[in-house]
C-alpha positions as CSV (number, residue, x, y, z in Angstrom):
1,X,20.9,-55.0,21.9
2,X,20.2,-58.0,24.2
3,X,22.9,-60.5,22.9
4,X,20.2,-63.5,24.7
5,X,21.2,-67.0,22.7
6,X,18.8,-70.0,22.5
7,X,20.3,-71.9,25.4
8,X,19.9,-68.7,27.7
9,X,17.5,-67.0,30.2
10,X,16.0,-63.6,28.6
11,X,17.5,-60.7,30.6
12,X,15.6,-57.7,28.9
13,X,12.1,-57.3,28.4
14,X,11.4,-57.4,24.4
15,X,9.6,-54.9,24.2
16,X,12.5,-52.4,25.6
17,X,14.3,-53.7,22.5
18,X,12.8,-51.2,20.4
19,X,12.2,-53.6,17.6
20,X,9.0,-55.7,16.4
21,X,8.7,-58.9,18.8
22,X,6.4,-61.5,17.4
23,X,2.8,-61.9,19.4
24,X,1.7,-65.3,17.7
25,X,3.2,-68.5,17.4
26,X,2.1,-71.6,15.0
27,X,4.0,-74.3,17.2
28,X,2.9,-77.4,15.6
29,X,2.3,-80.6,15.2
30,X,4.1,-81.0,11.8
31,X,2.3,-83.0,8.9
32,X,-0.7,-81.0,10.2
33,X,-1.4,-78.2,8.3
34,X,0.6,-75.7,9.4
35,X,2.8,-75.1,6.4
36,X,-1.2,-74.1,4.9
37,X,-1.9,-72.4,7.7
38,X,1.2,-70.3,7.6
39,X,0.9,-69.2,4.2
40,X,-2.9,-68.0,4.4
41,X,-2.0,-66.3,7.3
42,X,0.9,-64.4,5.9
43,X,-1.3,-62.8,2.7
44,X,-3.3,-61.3,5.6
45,X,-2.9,-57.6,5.4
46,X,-2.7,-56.8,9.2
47,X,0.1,-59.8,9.7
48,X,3.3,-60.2,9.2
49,X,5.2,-63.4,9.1
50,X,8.7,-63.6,7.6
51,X,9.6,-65.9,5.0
52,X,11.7,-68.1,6.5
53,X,9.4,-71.0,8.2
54,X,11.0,-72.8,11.3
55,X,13.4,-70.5,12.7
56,X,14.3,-73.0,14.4
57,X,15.1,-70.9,17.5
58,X,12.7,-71.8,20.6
59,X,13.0,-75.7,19.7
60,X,16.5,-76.4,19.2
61,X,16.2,-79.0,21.9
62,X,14.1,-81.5,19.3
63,X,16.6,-80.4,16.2
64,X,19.9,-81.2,17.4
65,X,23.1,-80.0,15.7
66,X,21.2,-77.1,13.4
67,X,24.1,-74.5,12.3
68,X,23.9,-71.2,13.0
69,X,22.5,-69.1,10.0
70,X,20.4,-65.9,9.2
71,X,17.5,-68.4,8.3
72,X,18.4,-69.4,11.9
73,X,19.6,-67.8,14.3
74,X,21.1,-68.4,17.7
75,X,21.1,-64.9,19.3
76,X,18.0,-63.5,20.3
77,X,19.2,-59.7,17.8
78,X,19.5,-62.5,14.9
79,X,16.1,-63.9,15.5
80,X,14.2,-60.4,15.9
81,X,16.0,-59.6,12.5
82,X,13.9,-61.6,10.9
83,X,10.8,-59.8,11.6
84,X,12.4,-56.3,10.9
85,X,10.5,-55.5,7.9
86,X,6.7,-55.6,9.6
87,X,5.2,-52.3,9.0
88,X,3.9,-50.0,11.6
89,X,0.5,-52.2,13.3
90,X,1.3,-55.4,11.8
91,X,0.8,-58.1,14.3
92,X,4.3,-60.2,13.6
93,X,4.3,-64.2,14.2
94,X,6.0,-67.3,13.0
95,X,5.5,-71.2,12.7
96,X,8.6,-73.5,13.7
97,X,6.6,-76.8,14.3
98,X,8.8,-78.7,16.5
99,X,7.7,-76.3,19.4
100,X,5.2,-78.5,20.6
101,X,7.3,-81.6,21.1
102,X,10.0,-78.9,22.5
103,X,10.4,-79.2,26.6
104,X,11.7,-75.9,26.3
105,X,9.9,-73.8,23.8
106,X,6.6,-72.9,25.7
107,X,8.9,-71.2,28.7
108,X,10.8,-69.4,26.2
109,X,8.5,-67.8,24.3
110,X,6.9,-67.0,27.8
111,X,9.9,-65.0,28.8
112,X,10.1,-63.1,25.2
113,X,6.3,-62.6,24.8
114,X,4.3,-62.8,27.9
115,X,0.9,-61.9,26.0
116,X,1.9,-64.5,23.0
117,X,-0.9,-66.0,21.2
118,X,-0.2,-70.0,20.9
119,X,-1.8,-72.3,17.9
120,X,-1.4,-75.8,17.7
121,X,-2.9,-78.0,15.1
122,X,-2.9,-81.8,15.8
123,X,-3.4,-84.8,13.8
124,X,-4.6,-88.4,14.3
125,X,-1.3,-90.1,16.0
126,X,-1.4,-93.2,13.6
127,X,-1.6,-91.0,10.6
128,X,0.5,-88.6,11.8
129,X,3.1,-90.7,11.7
130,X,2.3,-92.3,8.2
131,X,2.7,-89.1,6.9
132,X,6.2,-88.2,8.3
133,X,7.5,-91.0,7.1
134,X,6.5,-90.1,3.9
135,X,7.5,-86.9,4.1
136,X,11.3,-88.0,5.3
137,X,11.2,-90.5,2.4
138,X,10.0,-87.2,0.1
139,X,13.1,-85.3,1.7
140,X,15.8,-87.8,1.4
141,X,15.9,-88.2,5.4
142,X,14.9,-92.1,5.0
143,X,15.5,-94.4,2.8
144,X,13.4,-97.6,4.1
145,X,10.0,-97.3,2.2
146,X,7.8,-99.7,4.4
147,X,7.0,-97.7,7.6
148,X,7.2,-100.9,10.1
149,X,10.4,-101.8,9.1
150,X,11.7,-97.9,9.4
151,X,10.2,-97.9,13.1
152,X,11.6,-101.6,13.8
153,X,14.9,-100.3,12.5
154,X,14.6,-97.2,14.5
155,X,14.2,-99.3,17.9
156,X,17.4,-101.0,17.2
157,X,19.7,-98.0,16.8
158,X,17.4,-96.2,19.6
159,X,20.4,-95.3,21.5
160,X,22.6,-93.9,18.6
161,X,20.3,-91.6,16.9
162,X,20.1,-88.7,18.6
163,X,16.9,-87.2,17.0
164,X,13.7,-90.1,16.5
165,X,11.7,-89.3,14.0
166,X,9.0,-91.9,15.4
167,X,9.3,-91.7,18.7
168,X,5.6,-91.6,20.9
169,X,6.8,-89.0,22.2
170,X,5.3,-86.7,19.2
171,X,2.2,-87.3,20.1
172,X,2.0,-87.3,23.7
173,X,-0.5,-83.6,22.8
174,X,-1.7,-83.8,26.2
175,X,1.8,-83.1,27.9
176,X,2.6,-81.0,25.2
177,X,-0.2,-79.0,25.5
178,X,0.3,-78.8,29.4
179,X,3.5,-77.2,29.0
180,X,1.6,-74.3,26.9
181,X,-1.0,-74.1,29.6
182,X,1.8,-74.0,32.4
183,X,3.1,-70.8,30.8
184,X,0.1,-68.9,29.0
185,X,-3.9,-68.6,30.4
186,X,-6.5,-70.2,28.1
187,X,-7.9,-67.7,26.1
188,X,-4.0,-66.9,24.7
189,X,-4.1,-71.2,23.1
190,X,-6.1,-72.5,20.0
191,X,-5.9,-75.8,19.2
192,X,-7.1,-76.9,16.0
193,X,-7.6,-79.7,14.7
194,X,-6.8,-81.4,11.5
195,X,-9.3,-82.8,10.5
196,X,-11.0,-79.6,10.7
197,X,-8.5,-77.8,8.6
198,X,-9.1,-80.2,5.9
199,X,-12.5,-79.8,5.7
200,X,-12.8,-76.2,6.1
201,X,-9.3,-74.4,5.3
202,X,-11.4,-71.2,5.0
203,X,-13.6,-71.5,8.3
204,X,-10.5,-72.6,10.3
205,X,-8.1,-69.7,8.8
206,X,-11.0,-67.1,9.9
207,X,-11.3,-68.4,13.2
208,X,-7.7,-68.0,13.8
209,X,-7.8,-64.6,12.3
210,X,-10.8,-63.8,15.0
211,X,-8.2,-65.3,18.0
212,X,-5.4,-62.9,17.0
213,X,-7.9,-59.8,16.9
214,X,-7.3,-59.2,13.1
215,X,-10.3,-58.4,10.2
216,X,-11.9,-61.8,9.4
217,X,-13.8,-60.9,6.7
218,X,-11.5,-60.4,3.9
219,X,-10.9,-62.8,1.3
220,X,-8.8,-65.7,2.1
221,X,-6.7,-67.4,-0.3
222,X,-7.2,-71.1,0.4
223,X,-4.2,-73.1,0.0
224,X,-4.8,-77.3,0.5
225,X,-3.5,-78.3,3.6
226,X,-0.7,-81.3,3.8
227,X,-0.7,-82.6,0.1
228,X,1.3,-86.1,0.7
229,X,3.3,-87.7,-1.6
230,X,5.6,-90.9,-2.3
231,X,8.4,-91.1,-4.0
232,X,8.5,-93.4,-7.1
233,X,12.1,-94.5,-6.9
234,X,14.8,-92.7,-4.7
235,X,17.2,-94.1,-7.4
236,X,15.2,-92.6,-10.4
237,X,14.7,-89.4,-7.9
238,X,18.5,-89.1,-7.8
239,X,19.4,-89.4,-11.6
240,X,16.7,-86.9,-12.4
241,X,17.4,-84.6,-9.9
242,X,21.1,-84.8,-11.4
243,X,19.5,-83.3,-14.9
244,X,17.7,-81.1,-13.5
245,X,20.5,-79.5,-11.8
246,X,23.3,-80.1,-14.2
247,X,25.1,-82.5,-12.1
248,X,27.2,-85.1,-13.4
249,X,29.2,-85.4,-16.8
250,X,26.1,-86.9,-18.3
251,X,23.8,-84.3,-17.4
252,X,26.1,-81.8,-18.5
253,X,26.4,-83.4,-21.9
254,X,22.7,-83.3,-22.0
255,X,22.1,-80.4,-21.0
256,X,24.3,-79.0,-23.6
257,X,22.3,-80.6,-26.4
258,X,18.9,-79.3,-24.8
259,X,20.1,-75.5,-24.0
260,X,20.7,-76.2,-28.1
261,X,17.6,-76.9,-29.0
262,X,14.7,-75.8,-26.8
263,X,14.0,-71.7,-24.8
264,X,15.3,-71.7,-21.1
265,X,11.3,-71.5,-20.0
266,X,10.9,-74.8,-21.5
267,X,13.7,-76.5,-20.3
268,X,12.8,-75.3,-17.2
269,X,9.1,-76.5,-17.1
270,X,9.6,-79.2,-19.0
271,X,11.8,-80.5,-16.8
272,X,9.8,-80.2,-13.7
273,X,7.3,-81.4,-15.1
274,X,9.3,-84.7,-15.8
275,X,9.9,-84.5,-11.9
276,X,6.8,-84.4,-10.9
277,X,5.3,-87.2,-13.0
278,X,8.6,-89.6,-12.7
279,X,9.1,-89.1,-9.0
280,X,6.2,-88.1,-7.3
281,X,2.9,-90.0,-7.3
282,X,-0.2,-90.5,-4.8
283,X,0.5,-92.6,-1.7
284,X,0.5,-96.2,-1.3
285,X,-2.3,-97.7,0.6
286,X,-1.7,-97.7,4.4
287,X,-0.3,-100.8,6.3
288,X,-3.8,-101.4,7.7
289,X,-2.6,-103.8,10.3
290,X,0.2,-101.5,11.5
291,X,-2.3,-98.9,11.3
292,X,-4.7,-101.1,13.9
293,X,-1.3,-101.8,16.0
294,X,-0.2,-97.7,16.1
295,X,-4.2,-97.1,17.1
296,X,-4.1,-99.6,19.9
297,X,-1.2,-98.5,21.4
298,X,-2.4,-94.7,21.1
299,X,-6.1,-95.0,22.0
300,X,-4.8,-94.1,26.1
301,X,-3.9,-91.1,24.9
302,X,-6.5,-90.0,22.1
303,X,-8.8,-90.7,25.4
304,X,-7.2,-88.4,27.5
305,X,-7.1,-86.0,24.9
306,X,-10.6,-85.9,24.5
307,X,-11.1,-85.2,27.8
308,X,-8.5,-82.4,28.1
309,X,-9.7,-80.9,25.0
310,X,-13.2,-81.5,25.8
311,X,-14.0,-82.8,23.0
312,X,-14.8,-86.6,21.2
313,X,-12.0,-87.0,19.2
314,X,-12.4,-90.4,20.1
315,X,-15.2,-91.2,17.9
316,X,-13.9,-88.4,14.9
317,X,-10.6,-90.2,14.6
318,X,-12.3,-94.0,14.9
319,X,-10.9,-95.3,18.1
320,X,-14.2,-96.1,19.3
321,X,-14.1,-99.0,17.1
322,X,-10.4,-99.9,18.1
323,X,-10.4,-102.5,21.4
């Protein structure tokens, strides 16, 4: 077995391996859809995708200092492991979103899969970026709750962080795409867009079964694409995390009483339910003015986009009516 690690030129042709390479990728953009798009795909019959989402092996470049795991791996024998249990004619694929921002990624799955299939779903850059900050804010990966400030604060430790989680540089889609078309011919790259997916998760999930050759006309489970969030209070978030968990002399105390008193299915429910109504809740409205400043500065590339793409996404995403 070819012992090829992230970091190193493929020596062997898959396919010699004697194991089942995957043929399609999902590679992105994050906050786009393609956490949905994943999990219709994998009910499909003819498909196989494992359950680990983001293998985090061809873009290790955008997720610096990821340990090595079997969720993922660094060797190339560790990474084809995960696809070991697609049965005979399965077409095998994953998702690992941060392979469209990779500068790497695109080459690499070149040199594994030459006849890869690529998808990328992409998103309205200002909203894009609303929505990852809520999602780090969901996640416990930020703790400023006004996005402008985040992005101010960003700037000022630019230099320290090694990994920007607002950086332009996610939504440069026209390089990123180029680096796809620099390595695969046209008719092996979707792009979707988001918009799209929202409106028709069924529509879009057929089309993409059509582009990797598969039966399109069996039912599709829908499943809603990017449901966003806030968190109520990161300090209320903590305590009842705490409970839920059994954490903490107080929650064990609790808990004691409770396991007294009420069935485990109850506890259990009951007390994700109290997580779900104390800590989650529907978004704030946006920072329109930020918003109008994000949209500005993105409208040079939304307009190349377009014209790459061939197709008005200036007008779809309302940058006709930014000046």
């Amino acid at each position: 077995m070819n012992a090829w690690s992230h970091d190193k030129p493929v020596e062997k042709s898959a396919d010699a391996l004697g194991v089942t390479v995957p043929e399609f990728f999902i590679v992105g953009n994050p906050k786009s859809g393609t956490t949905a798009l994943y999990e219709m795909l994998r009910r499909h019959p003819q498909l196989y995708m494992p359950d680990v989402k983001e293998p985090l092996f061809f873009d290790r470049d955008v997720h610096p200092g990821i340990e090595r795991s079997e969720r993922h791996p660094d060797t190339l024998e560790g990474y084809l492991r995960l696809f070991a249990a697609a049965e005979p004619g399965q077409r095998a694929g994953e998702a690992s979103s941060g392979c469209l921002r990779s500068q790497t990624a695109a080459a690499r799955i070149g040199e594994l899969e030459p006849n890869a299939r690529i998808i990328a779903v992409l998103r309205e850059p200002a909203s894009f970026l609303r929505s990852l900050h809520l999602e780090l804010l969901k996640d416990h990966l930020e703790t400023e709750t006004d996005l402008r400030r985040a992005m101010e604060r960003e700037q000022r430790i630019r230099e320290q962080k090694p990994m920007l989680w607002y950086s332009t540089d996610r939504v440069q889609y026209v390089e990123q795409l180029r680096r796809y078309d620099a390595v695969f011919p046209p008719e092996q790259i979707l792009v979707l867009i988001y918009d799209d997916f929202r409106a028709d998760n069924e529509g879009t999930v057929r089309k993409v079964l059509r582009f990797l050759d598969v039966e399109d006309s069996l039912p599709v489970g829908v499943t809603k694409a990017n449901t966003t969030v806030r968190v109520r209070s990161p300090r209320a978030y903590g305590i009842v995390r705490s409970l839920y968990l059994g954490r903490g002399r107080a929650a064990r105390a609790a808990n004691v009483g409770i396991k007294a008193l009420t069935p485990q299915w109850l506890r259990h429910s009951g007390l994700g339910a109290v997580r779900r109504s104390m800590l989650y809740g529907k978004p704030r409205p946006a920072d329109q003015e930020l918003m109008l400043e994000l949209r500005r500065g993105f409208k040079g590339e939304v307009v190349a986009l377009s014209a790459y793409l061939g197709r008005d996404l200036v007008s779809l995403w309302g940058y006709d009516e930014v000046s």
